[in-house]
Structure formats: C-alpha cells, structure tokens
VOMI-983253 format. One record per residue: residue in three letters; x, y, z of N, C-alpha, C in turn. Coordinates in steps of 0.1 Angstrom, whole numbers, padded with zeros to 4 digits, always signed. Atoms other than C-alpha are relative to their C-alpha. Example, Ala and Ser with C-alpha at 12.3 -4.5 7.8 and 13.67 -1.06 7.14 Angstrom:
ala+0009-0012+0000+0123-0045+0078+0009+0012+0000;ser-0009-0011+0000+0137-0011+0071-0008+0011+0008;
***
This chain:
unk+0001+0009+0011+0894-0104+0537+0015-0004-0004;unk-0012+0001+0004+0927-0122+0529-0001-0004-0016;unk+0003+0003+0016+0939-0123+0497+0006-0019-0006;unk-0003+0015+0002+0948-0158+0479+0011+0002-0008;unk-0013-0005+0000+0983-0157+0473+0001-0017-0010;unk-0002+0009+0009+0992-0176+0437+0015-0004-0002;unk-0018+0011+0001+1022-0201+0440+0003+0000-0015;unk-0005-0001+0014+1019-0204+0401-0005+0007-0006;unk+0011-0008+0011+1010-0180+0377-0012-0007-0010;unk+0006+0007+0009+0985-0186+0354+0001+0001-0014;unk-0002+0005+0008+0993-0201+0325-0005+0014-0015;unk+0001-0002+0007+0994-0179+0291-0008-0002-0007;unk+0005+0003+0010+0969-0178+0265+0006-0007-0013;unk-0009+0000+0012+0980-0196+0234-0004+0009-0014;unk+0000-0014+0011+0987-0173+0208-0006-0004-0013;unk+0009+0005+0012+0966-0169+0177+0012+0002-0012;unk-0007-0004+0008+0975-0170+0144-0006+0009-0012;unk+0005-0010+0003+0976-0142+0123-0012-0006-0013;unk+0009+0010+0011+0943-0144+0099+0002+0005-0016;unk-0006+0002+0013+0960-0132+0067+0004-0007-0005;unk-0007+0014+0010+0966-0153+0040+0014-0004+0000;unk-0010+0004-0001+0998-0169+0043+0010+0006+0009;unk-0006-0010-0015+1009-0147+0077+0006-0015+0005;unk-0002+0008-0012+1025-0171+0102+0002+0007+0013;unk-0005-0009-0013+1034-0141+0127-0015-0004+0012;unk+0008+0001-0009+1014-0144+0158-0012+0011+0000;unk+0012-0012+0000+0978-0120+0160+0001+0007+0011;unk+0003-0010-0010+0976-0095+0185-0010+0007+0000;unk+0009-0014+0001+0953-0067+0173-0012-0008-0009;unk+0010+0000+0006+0920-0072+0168-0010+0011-0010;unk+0006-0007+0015+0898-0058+0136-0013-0006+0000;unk+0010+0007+0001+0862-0060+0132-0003-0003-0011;unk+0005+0003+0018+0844-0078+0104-0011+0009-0009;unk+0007-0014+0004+0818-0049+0099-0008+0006+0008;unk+0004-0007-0012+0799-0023+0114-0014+0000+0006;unk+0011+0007-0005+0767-0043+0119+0007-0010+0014;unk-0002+0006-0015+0782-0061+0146+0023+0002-0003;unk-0012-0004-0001+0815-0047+0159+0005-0009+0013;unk-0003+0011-0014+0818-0074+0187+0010-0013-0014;unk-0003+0013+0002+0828-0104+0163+0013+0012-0008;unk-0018-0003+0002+0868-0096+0155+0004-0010-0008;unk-0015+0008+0005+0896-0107+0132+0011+0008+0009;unk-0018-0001-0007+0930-0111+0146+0007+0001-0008;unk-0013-0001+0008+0959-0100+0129+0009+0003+0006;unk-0012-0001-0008+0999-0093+0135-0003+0014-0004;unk+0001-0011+0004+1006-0058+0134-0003+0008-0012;unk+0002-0002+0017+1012-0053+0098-0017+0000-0006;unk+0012+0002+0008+0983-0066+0085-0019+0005+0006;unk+0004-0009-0005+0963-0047+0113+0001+0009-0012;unk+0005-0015+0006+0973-0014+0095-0003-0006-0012;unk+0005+0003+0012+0964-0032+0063-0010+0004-0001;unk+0015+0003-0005+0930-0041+0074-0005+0017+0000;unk+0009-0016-0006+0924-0003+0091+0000+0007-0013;unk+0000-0012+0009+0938+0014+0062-0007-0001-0015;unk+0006+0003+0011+0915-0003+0038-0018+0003+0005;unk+0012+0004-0007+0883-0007+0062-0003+0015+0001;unk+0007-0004+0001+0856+0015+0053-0015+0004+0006;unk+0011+0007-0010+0833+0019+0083-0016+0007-0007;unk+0011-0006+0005+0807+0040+0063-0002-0001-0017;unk+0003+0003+0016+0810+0023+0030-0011-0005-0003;unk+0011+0005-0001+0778+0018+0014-0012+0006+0002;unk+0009-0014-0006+0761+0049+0033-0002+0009-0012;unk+0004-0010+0004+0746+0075+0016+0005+0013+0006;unk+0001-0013-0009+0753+0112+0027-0008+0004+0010;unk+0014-0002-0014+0720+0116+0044+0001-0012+0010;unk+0000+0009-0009+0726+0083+0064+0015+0003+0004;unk-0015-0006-0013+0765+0094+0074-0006+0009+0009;unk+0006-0014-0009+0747+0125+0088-0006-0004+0010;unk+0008+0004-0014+0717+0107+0107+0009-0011+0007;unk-0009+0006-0009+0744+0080+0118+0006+0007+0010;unk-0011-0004-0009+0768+0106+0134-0006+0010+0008;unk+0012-0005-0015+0736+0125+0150-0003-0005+0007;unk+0008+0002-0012+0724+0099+0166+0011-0008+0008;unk-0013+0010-0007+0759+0085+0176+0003+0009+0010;unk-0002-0012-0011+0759+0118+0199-0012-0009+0013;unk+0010+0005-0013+0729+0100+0221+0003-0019+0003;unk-0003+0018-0002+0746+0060+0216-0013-0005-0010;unk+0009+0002+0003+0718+0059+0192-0015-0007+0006;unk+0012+0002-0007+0692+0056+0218-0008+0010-0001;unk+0007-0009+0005+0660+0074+0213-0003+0008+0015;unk+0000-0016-0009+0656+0112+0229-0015+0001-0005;unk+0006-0005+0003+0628+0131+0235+0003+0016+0012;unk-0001-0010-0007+0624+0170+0247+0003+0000+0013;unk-0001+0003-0022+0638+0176+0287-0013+0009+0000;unk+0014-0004-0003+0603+0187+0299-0011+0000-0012;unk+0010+0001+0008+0570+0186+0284-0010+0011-0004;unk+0004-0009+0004+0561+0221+0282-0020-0005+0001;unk+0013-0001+0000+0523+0229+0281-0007-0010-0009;unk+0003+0007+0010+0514+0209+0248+0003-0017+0002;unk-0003+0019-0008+0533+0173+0265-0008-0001+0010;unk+0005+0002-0009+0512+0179+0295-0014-0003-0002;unk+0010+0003-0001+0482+0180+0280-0002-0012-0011;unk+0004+0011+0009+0486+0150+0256+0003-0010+0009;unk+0002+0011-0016+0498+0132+0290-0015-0001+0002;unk+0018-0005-0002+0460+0146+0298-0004-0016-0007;unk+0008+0010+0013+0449+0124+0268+0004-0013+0004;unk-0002+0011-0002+0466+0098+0271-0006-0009+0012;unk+0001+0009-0010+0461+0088+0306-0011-0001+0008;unk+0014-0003-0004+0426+0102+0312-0001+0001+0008;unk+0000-0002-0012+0412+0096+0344+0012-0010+0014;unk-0007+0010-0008+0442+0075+0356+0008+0007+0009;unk-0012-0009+0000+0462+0107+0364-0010+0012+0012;unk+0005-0005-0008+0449+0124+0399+0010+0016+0000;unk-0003-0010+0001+0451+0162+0391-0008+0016+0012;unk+0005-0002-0010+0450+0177+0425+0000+0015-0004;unk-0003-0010+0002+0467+0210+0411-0004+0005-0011;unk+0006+0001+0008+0449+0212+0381+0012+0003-0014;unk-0011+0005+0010+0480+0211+0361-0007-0002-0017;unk+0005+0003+0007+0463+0193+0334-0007+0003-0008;unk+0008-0006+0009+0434+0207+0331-0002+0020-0006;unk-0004-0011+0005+0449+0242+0327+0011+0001-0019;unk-0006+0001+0011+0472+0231+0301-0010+0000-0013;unk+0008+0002+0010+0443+0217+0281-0004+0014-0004;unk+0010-0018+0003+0427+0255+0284+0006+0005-0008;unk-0015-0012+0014+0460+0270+0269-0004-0002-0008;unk+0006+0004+0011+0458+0250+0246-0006+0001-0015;unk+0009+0001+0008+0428+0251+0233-0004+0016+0000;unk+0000-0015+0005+0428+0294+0236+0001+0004-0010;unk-0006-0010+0012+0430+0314+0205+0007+0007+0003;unk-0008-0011-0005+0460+0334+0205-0007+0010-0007;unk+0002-0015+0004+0453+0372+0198+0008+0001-0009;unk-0003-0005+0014+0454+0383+0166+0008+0013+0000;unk-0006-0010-0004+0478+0409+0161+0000+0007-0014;unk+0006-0010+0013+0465+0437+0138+0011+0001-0009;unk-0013+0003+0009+0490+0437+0104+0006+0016+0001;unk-0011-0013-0003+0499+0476+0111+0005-0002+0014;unk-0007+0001-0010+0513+0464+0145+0014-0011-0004;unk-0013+0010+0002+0532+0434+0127+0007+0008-0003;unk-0006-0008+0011+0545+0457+0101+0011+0009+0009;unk-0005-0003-0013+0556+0479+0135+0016-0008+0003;unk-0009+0004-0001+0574+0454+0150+0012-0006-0009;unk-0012+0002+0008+0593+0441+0117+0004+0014+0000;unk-0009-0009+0002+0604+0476+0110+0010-0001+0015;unk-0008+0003-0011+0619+0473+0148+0007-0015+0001;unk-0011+0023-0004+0632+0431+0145-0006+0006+0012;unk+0001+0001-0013+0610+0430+0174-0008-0016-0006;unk+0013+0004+0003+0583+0398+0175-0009+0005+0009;unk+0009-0005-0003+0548+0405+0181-0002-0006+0021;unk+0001+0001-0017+0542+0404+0225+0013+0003+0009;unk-0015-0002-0004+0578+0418+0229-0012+0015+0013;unk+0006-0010-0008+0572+0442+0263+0008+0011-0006;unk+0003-0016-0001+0568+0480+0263+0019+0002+0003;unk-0015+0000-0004+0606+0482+0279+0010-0009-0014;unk-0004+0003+0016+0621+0460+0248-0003+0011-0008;unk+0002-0006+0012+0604+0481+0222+0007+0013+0003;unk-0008-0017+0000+0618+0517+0239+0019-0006-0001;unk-0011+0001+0001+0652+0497+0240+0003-0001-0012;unk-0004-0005+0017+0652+0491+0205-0003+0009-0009;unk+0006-0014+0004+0636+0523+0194+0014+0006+0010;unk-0010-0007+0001+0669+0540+0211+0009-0004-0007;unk-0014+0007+0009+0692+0516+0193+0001+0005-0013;unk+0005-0002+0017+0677+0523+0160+0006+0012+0001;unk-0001-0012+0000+0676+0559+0169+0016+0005-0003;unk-0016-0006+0004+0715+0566+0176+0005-0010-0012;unk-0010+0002+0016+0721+0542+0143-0002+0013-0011;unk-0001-0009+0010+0700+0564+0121-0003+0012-0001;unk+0002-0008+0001+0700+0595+0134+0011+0015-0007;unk-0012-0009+0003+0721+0622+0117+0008+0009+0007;unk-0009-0006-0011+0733+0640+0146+0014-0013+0007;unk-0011+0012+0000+0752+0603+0149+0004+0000-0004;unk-0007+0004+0012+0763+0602+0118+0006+0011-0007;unk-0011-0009+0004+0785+0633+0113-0011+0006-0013;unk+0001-0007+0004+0757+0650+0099-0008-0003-0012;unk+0007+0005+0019+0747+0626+0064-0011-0004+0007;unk+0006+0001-0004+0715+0623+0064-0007-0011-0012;unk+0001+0012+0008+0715+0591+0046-0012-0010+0009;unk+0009+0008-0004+0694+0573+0072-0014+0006+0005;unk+0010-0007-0002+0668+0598+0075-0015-0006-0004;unk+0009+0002+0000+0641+0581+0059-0003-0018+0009;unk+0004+0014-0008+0647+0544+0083-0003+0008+0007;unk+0006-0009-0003+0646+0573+0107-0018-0007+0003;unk+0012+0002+0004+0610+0578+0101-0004-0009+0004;unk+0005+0011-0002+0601+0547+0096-0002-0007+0017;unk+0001+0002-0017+0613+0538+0133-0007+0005+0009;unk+0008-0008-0009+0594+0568+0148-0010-0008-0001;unk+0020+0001+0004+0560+0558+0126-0001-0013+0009;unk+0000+0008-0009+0569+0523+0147-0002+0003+0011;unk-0002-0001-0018+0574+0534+0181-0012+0007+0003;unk+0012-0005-0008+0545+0555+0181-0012-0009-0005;unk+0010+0009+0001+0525+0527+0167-0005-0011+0011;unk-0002+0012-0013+0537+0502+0194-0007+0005+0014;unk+0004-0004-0013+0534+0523+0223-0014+0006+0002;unk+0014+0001-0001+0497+0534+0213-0010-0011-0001;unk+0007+0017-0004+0487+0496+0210+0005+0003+0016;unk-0009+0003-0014+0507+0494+0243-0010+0006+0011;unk+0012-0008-0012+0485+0521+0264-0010+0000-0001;unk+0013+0003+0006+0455+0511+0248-0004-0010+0009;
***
C-alpha cells in the first residue's frame, strides 16, 4: 500500500474565541456545560479554564446518598450488573422462566428446582447454642469443630496462661460444646 505523500499541509483550524465575557485571547481548553451531557463543551483561554474548573461543581445539587450511588455505579460505567453465575436459585428461575423452551438433558434444572424447594434441617437450639459458644455456623464439618475446640482450648486453658485461672469457666463452656457437637456428629 503506498502511502499519499502531502505536497501541502493541511491548512489550520481557525482559532476560537475565548467564551468569557470580554476575553479576546484565543480558546484552547475545553469545559463542559454540565454533567448531564459532558460531550457539549465551552472553549476558553487558559486562564479562564482554571476559572471555570475551579468554580465547576460536578456533583452540585446531589444529595449524599446520590454522590454515593453515582460513584458506585461509576465503577461498572453505570451499566447494569448482575451476579457472575447463577448459583442454584438463578437456575431454577431460568427453569421458570423459560419452561419448556430450555432442553434439560442433564437435569440441571430440574434438580435445582428440588433444592430448592427442600426444607433445610432444623438444627436443634442446644446445637446452635454449641456452635455460637465455638463461632462456628451450624453444618461446619467434624474437622473444623476439633480445630476450633483446640484453639479455644490453648486460649482458655490455665496451664496456658501461667497458671490464672481466669478463663476457667469459657473453659467449660467449650468442653460442654465439643462434646455436644461431636455427639450430634456420631449420631
């Protein structure tokens, strides 16, 4: 491809004039007129540039709760997000939605729906009670629970602690846990 080789340059723009009141300097820097539409520009000379910026208020007008959702959704260009994946609960409102449009060879679908629609297991209130005294939540595995039943242990045992037996009754409490958990557990 050859290139096209310019005998004359092309000709200059002519220069604007500045749009401050009684400016005559030439415009250079553009300034928008507000932050509904940031495409349409004033021209000014330098000066009256930093005038402009150092007066121009792009969130005047806003509330605090609208600066906030402004500069949250200015992280996505303000185009709308939803979750990356649809987890079990998107899959089966896909289900819904698309009824029999949606060939579910793997049954995908109609497994989600099952979840679902399962009752979780109720978890008896001396097992919650259990796991809060441990900061565990309820379906934490058998291996978690003995790791934080040793954690607890060397915080509150007095053979750790030079002897005070200031933590003697969390103590306690953590055993009456661990043997609560681990008898749900083998059950």
């Amino acid at each position: 491809m050859k290139r096209k080789k310019l005998l004359h340059p092309e000709p200059l723009a002519e220069p604007r004039p500045c749009e401050a009141p009684g400016c005559v300097s030439d415009a250079a820097f553009r300034a928008p007129y507000s932050r509904d539409n940031m495409k349409d520009t004033r021209w000014f000379c330098l000066d009256h540039a930093r005038e402009y910026n150092a007066a121009w208020d792009f969130f005047q007008g806003m509330s605090q709760r609208e600066i906030e959702k402004y500069v949250k959704d200015d992280v996505t260009g303000h185009r709308p997000t939803w979750p990356f994946g649809l987890g079990t609960v998107g899959v089966a409102a896909m289900s819904e939605l698309l009824g029999d449009q949606v060939r579910d060879s793997l049954g995908m679908y109609a497994a989600a729906k099952a979840k679902q629609r399962a009752p979780k297991p109720a978890v008896p209130p001396e097992q919650r009670k259990a796991f809060a005294k441990l900061n565990l939540t309820p379906g934490s595995t058998l291996q978690e629970i003995k790791q934080r039943y040793k954690e607890l242990v060397k915080r509150y045992h007095p053979d750790m602690n030079g002897g005070d037996r200031g933590g003697e009754d969390q103590l306690k409490d953590v055993n009456e846990a661990y043997r609560t958990l681990v008898r749900a557990h083998s059950s």
